[in-house]
C-alpha positions in Angstrom: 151.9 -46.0 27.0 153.8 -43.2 27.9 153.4 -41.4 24.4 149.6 -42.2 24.6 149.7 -40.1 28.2 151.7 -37.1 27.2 149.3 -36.5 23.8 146.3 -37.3 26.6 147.9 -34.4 28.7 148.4 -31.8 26.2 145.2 -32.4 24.9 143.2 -32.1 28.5 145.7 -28.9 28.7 144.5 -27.4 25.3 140.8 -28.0 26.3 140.9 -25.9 29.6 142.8 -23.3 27.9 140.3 -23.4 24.7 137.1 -23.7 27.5 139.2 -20.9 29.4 138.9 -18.7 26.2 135.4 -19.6 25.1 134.5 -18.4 28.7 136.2 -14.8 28.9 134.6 -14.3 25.4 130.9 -14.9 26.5 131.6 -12.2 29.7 133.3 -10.0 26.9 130.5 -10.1 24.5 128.2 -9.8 27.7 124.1 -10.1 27.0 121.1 -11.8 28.9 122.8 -15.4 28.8 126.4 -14.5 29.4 126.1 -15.0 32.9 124.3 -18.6 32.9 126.7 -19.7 29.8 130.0 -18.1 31.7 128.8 -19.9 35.1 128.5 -23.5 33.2 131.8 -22.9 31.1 133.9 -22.2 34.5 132.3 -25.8 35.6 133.6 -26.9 32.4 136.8 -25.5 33.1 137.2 -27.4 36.8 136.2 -30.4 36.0 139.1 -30.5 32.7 141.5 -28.6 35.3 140.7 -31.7 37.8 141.1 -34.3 34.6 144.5 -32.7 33.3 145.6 -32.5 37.1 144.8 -36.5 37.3 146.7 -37.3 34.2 149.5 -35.6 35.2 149.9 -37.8 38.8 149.3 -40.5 36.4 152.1 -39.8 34.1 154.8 -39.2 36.9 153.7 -42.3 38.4 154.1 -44.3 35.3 157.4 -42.4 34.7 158.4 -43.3 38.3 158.0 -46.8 38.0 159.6 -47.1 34.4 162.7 -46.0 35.6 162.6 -43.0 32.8 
């Protein structure tokens, strides 16, 4: 379980840093939708930032109580 977490939290990492990215390249390349598509990415962005947050409480939990 404790592999199956830590693949789980690099990969919620990876997606806010790719979502971060995606986002600072629609306000870079700027245009009529930039705005609307920058606004939904940063949602995006939270709501993985809240998921990668949880996983990480989980994992120190399940490391807690393991005895690792």
């Amino acid at each position: 379980m404790g592999d199956v977490l830590n693949i789980l939290i690099l990969l919620a990492i990876a997606a806010v840093a790719v979502t971060l990215g995606v986002g600072l390249w629609s306000m870079y390349r700027g245009g009529e939708q930039a705005a609307s598509r920058s606004n939904k990415l940063m949602r995006l962005r939270v709501a993985l930032q809240a998921l990668a947050i949880l996983l990480l409480c989980i994992g120190m939990w399940w490391k807690s109580t393991q005895g690792i």
